[in-house]
C-alpha positions in Angstrom: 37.5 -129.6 -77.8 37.8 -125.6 -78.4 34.7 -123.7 -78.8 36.5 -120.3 -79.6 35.5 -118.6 -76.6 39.2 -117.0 -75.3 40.2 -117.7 -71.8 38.8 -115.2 -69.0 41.4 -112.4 -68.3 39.5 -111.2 -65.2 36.6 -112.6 -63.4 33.8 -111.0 -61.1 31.9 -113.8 -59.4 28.5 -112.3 -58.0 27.6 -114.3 -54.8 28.8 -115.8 -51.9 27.0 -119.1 -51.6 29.0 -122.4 -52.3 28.2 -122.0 -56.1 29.9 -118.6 -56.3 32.8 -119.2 -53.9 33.9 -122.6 -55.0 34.0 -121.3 -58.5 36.0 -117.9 -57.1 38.8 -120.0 -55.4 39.0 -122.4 -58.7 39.8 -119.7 -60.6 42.6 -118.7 -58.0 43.6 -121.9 -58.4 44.3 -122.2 -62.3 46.0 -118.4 -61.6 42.8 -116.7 -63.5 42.6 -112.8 -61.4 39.6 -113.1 -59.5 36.9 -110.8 -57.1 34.0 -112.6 -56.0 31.1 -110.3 -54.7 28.5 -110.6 -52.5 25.0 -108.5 -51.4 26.2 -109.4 -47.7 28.2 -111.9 -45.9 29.3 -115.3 -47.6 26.9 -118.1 -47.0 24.0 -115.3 -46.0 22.1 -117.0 -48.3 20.3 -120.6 -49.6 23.8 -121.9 -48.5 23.1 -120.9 -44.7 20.0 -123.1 -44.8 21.0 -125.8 -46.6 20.3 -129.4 -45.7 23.1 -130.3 -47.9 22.6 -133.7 -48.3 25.2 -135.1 -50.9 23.5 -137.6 -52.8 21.9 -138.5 -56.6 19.3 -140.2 -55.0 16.1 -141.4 -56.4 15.1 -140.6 -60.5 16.9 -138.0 -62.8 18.2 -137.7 -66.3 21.9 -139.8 -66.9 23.7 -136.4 -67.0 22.4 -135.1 -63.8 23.0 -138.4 -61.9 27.0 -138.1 -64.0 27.2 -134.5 -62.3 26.2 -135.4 -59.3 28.3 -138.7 -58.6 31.4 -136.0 -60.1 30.3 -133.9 -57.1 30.0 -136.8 -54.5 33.8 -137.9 -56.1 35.0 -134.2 -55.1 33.9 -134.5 -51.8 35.5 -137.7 -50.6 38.7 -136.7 -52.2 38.3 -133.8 -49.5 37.1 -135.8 -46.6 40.3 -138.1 -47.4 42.4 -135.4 -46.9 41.2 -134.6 -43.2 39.0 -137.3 -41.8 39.1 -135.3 -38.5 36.7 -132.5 -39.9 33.2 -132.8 -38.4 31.3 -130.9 -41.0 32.2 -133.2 -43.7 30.8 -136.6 -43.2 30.1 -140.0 -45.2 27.8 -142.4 -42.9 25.0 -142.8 -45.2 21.5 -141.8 -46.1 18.6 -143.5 -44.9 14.9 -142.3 -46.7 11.3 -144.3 -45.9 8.1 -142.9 -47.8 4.5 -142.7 -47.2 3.9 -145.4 -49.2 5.8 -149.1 -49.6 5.6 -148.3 -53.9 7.4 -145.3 -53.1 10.3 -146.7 -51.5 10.2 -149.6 -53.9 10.2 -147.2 -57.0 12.7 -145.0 -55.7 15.2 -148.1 -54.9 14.6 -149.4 -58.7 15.4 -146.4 -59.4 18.5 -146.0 -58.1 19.5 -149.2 -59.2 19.3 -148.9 -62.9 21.9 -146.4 -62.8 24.9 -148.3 -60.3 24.0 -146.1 -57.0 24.3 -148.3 -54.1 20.7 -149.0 -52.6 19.6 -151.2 -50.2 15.7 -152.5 -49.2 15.8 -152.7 -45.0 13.2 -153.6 -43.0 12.0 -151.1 -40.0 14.2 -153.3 -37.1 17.1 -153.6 -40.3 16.9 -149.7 -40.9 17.4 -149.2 -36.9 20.0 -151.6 -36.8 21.6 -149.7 -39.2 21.6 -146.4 -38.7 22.0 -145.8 -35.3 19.7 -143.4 -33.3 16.4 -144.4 -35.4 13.3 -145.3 -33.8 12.3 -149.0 -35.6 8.2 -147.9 -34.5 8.8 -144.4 -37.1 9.9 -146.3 -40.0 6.7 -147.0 -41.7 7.1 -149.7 -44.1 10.6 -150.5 -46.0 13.1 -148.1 -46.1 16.1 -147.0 -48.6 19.8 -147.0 -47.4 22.1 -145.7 -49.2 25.4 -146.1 -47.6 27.5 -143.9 -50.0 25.9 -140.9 -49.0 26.9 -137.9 -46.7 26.7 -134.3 -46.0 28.2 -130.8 -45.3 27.9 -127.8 -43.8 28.0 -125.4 -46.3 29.0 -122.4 -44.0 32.3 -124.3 -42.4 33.6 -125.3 -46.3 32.7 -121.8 -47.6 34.8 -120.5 -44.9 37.4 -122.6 -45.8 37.6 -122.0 -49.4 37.1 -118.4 -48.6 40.4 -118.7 -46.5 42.3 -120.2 -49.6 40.7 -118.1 -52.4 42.1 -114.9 -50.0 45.4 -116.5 -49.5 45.8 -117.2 -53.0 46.0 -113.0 -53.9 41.7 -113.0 -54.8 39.9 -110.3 -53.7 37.0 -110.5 -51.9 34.0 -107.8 -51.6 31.4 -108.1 -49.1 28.5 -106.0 -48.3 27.9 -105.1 -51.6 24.1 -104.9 -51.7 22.2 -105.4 -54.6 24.7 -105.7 -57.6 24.2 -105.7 -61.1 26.2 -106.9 -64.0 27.5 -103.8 -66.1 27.8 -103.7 -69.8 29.7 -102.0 -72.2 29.9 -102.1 -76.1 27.3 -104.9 -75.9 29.4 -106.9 -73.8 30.3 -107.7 -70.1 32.6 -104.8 -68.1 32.6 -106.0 -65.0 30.0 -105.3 -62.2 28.3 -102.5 -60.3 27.8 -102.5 -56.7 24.8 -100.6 -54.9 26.7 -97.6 -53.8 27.6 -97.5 -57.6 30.9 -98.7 -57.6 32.7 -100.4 -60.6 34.5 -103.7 -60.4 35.6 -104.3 -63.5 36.4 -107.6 -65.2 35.8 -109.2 -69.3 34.1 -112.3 -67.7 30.9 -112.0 -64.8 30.1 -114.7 -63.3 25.9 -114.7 -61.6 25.5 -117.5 -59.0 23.2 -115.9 -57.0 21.0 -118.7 -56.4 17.1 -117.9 -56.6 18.1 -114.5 -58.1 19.9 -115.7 -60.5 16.8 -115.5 -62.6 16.6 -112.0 -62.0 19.8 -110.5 -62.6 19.8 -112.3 -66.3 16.5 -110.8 -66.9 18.1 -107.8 -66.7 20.5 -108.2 -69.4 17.5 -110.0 -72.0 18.4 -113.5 -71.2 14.9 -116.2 -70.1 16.3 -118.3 -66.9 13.1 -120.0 -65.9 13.1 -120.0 -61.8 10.5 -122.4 -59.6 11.9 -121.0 -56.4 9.9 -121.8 -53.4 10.1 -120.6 -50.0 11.9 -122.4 -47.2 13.0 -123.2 -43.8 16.2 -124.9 -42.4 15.6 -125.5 -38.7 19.2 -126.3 -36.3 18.3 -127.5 -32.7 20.3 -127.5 -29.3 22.9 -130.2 -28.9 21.1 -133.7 -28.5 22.5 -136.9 -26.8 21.4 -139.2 -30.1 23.8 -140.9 -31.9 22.4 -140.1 -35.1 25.4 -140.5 -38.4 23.2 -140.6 -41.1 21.1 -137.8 -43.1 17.3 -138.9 -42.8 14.8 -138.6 -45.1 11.0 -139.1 -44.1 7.5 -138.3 -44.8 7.1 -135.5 -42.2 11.0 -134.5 -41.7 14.6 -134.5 -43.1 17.3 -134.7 -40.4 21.0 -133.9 -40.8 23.9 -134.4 -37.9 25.5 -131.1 -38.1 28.3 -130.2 -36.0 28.5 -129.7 -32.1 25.9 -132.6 -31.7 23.4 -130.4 -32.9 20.5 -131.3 -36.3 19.4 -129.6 -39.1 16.1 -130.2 -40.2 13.5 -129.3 -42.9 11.1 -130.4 -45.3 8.3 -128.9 -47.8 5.0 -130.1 -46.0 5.3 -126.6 -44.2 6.2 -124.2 -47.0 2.2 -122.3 -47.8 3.0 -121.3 -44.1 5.9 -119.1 -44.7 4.6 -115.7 -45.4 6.2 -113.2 -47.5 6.1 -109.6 -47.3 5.7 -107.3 -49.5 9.8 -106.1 -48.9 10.5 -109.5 -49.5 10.9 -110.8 -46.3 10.1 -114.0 -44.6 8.1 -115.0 -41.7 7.0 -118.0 -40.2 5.3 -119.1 -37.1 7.3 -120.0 -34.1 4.7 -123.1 -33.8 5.7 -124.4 -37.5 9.4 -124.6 -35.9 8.0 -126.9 -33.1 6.4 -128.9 -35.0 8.9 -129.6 -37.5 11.4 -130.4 -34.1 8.1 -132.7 -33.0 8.4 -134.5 -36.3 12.6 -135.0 -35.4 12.1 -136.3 -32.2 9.5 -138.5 -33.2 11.9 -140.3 -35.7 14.7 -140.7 -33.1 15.0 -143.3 -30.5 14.7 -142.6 -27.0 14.0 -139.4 -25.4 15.9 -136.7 -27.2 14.2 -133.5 -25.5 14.8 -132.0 -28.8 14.4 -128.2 -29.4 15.1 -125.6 -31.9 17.9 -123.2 -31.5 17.3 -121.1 -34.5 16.0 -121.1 -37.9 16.6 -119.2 -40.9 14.1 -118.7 -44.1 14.4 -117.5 -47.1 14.1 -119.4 -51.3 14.9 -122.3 -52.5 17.3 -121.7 -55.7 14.9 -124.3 -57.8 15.3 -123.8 -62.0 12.0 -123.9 -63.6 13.1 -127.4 -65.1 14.6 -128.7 -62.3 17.9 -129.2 -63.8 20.9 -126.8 -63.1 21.6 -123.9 -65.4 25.7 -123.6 -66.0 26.6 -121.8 -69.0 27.3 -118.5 -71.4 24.2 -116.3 -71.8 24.5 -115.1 -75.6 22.5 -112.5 -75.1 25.6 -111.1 -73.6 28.8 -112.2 -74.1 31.2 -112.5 -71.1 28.2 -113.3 -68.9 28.0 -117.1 -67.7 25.2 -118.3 -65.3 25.3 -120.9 -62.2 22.2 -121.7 -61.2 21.1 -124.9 -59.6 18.7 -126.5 -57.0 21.9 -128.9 -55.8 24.3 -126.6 -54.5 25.7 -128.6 -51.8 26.4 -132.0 -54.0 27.2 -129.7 -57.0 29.2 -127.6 -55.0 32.8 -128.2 -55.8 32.5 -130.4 -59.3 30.6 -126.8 -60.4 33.7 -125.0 -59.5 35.9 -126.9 -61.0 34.0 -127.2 -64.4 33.3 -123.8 -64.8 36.9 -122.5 -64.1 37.5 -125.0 -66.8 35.6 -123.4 -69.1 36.6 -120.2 -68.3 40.0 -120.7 -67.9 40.8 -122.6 -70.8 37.7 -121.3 -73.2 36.9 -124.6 -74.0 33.5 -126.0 -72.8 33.2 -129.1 -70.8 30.8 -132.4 -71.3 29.8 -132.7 -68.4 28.2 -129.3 -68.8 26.4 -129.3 -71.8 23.9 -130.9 -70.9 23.1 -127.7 -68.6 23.2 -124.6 -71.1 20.9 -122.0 -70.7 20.2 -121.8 -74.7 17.4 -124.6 -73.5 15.0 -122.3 -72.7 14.9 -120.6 -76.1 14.2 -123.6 -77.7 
């Protein structure tokens, strides 16, 4: 239904994560003139240490779980078109939690709303998924055999490609940008070395800055943004296909036979400097790749290659942010804890909206205006 906001002419996206880039090549897409901008190189951020898990498991609110299952949908339709790809997979999650409640409320939970859970014992859960030591699982464990995950870095590279191809323009390096305003309205935006890219519509997914960059122009964007980690071992000889999800570690297959693994027990041990920059200590990282080898059958010999740190893009209410800030017109927010399962339904929604000026459903759910309530 039309909202009478008139289709974008020209769009700046600001940021280079999966957020920011999916919605750049959209836009190329629908034919809307586009230059996506980022403070360094694409996927320098949250999206370079990114679990990204696809999944809407456990409890949230109808629309989120809609959103999410949209963003799943998105992703098979692109794993159908190139099976082949091994940083797109869909083998299944597998979760156990401290507790035998836990796993019993979180599988009720997904239940009530249609997502495909299942109740397996230890030996099931090994049986299962491959590559899982029965002793770890402690108590019943959640599969949920619709699941998958990504690498963000190898689909932002490919979307990249095509948003290049397509005629968009693409800055990188662009430090510390800041949306630029003219006549009480959106002109484009201004690098750090003070240059100008001009364009009626802005678009700020800049993950945990996000927050930031619309204080700047008067608008509240509540941000919970903790620190993290995202750990990526050396090649290992486990057959692992599913993402797991345990009390002590989350493991991911990523590609070249290698794992990505995190978790939150671990985050008031991340320091942050003053300059904003985080440190951990290397004997965090080998205890997290303890916790992964613990969880896997056999002897893996597991050990970390590298590790990146940096914040979690959290909103302060948990639920993503994707919408016009009034406080400035031409200025429209993407900010969300999801990226990777959100990544290409976001996209496609907001170069709806901007394309067409019309706002979607799915999407309204998600409008910044909450916080001014």
């Amino acid at each position: 239904m039309p909202t009478g906001n008139a289709p974008a002419e020209r769009v700046v996206v600001l940021g280079g994560g999966i957020i920011g880039v999916s919605t750049a090549t959209h836009l190329r897409r629908r034919g809307v003139p586009t230059v996506l901008v980022t403070e360094d190189e694409l996927a320098s951020g949250a999206s370079g240490r990114s679990l990204s898990w696809l999944n809407s498991a456990g409890s949230r609110s109808a629309p989120y779980h809609a959103l999410r299952v949209a963003g799943i949908d998105r992703y098979r339709t692109l794993f159908a078109a190139d099976p082949t790809r091994d940083w797109l997979r869909f083998d299944g999650g597998l979760c156990w939690k401290p507790s035998p409640d836990e796993a019993h409320g979180r599988h009720q939970a997904e239940l009530r709303h249609g997502y495909e859970s299942h109740l397996l014992t230890p030996d099931e859960a090994a049986r299962t998924v491959p590559g899982v030591d029965p002793q770890a699982v402690s108590g019943p464990a959640v599969h949920n055999p619709g699941e998958g995950w990504v690498s963000l870095p190898h689909l932002i590279e490919s979307l990249a490609t095509e948003f290049v191809d397509a005629g968009g323009e693409l800055v990188t390096g662009a430090g510390r940008s800041s949306v630029r305003t003219a006549g009480g309205r959106t002109a484009g935006v201004r690098t750090a070395d003070g240059r100008d890219v001009d364009g009626d519509t802005v678009v700020v997914a800049c993950g945990a800055q996000t927050p930031e960059v619309a204080a700047e122009l008067g608008a509240t964007v509540p941000g919970a943004s903790p620190p993290a980690m995202l750990v990526v071992t050396e090649p290992a000889p486990v057959p692992l296909p599913a993402v797991l999800n345990t009390p002590r570690v989350a493991v991911r297959p990523n590609p070249g036979g290698t794992f990505a693994l995190d978790h939150d027990w671990y985050t008031d041990r991340i320091a942050i400097s003053a300059a904003g920059e985080y440190t951990v200590d290397e004997a965090v990282v080998k205890e997290l790749v303890a916790e992964a080898a613990n969880v896997l059958a056999g002897d893996t010999g597991l050990t970390a290659a590298s590790w990146k740190l940096g914040p979690k893009p959290i909103p302060g209410d948990g639920e993503p942010v994707f919408g016009r800030l009034s406080e400035t017109p031409g200025c429209y927010v993407a900010f969300t804890h999801s990226g990777a399962t959100l990544g290409l339904i976001a996209g496609e929604l907001i170069a709806h909206e901007l394309g067409t000026g019309s706002d979607h459903p799915m999407l309204a759910p998600f409008r910044p205006e909450r916080f001014q309530r």
